[in-house]
N, C-alpha and C positions, 0 to 999 in steps of 0.2 A: 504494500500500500504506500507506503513511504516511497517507493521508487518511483510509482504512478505518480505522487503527487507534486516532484521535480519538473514534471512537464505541465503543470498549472499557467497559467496566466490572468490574474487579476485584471478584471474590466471595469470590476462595481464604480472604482471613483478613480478609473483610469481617465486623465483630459484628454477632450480632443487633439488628435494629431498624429505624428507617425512616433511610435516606440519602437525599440531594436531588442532584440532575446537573442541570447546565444544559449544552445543547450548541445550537453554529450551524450552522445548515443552510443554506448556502451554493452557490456554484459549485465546487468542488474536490469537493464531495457529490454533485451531478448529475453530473459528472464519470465516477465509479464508476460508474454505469448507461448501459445504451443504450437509451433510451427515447425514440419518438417522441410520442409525447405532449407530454411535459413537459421541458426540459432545465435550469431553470436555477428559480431562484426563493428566495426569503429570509426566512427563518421561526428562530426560536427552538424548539426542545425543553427540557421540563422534566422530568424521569423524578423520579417519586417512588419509590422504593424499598425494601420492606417486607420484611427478611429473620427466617427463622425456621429450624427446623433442620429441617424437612423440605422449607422451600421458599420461593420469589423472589418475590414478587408485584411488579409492576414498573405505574407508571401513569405513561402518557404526556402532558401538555398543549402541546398544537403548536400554534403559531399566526404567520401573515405570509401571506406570497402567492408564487402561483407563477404563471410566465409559460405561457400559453397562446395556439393559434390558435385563431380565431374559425372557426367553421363554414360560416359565410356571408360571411364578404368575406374571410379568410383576415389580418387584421392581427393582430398580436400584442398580448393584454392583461393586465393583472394580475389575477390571479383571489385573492380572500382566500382562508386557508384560518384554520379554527379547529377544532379538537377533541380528544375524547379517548379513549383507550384502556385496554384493560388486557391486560395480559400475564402471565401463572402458568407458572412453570421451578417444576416440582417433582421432588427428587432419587429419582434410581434407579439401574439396576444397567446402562439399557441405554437411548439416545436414540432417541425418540420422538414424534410429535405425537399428542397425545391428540384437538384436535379445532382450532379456528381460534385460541383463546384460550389454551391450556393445552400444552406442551410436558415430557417427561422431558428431564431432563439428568443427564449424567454425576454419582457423588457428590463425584470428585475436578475438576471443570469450574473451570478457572482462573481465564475471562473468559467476559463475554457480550458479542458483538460486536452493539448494535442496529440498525446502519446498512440493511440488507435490512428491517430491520423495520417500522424507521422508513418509507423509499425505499414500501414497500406500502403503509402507512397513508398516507400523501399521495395514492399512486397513486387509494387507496380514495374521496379527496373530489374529482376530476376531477368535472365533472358528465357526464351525458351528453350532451346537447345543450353545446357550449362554444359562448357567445355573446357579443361584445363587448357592455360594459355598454350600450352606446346605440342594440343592436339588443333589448336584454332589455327596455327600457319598452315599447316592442312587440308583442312577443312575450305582456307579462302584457295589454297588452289585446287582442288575438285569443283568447288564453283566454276572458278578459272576456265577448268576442262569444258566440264558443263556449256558452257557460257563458248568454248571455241568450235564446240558441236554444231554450234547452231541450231536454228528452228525455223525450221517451212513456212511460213504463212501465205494463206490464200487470200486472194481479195479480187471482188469481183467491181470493173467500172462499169461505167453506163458514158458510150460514146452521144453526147448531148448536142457533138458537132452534126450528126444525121439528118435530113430530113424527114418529114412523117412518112414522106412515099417509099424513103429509100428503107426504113426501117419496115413497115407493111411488107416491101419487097423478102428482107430476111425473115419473116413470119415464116414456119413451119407448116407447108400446107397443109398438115392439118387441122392447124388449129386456121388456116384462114376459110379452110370451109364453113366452119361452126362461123367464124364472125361474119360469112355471107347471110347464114340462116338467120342471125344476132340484127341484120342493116336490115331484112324483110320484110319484117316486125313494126 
């Protein structure tokens, strides 16, 4: 609990304007999750923090490495992580998630705890294929191969330089029979 609560951030009589947080993302932080994926890994958090009165805009810059297994030989490697995010707490009468970015919050909301937040946004740069880095030079040239193979593509034009007549003319007679029966009519 005490670990969860190092990722707090007080809003109640925080003033308007931008505040800065730096937080460690550590081992005692994997800790709080049961994740097989990932369990441990060492990054810094920067939360920038944009208050207004109707709402939080909150921007994350994360950056370090997390411990990974390799998919193919199963060793364990450090995977960089670098990015950033943005997150909107806008006040209301009733909590809610507006959509992946954007969140209601209570008007009277004390704290915002980012640790789950955070814990996803990491989750989010896993890659999918996890590869030790000394199977990934590899890997980019089988792409490579891949990639000197080539691929066929068909594509069909339509010659728009033709006239009507001359294109009636390439008709398949038998479909210009039916359009004889079709002009009858």
């Amino acid at each position: 609990m005490k670990a969860r609560r190092a990722f707090d951030i007080h809003i109640f009589n925080l003033a308007n304007g931008n505040h800065d947080y730096h937080f460690e993302v550590s081992g005692s932080f994997f800790e709080l999750f049961e994740n097989e994926m990932f369990s441990t890994g060492k990054l810094t958090a920067d939360v920038s923090l944009q208050k207004s009165e109707s709402m939080i805009q909150m921007t994350f810059n994360v950056e370090g490495t997390i411990e990974l297994t390799c998919d193919r030989s199963l060793d364990l490697f450090d995977q960089p992580i670098s990015f950033e995010n943005t997150m909107i707490y806008k006040f209301g009468e009733e909590e809610k998630e507006l959509s992946e970015d954007v969140m209601i919050i209570l008007n009277n909301t004390q704290t915002i705890n980012i640790a789950d937040l955070l814990f996803e946004f990491i989750g989010l740069q896993v890659p999918m294929k996890k590869l030790h880095p000394r199977f990934q030079e590899e890997e980019e040239e089988e792409d490579d191969d891949d990639q000197e193979e080539g691929v066929m593509v068909y594509s069909s034009t339509v010659d728009d330089s033709k006239t009507e007549e001359q294109q009636e003319e390439d008709v398949d007679p038998r479909w210009a029979a039916l359009k004889k029966l079709k002009n009858k009519k």
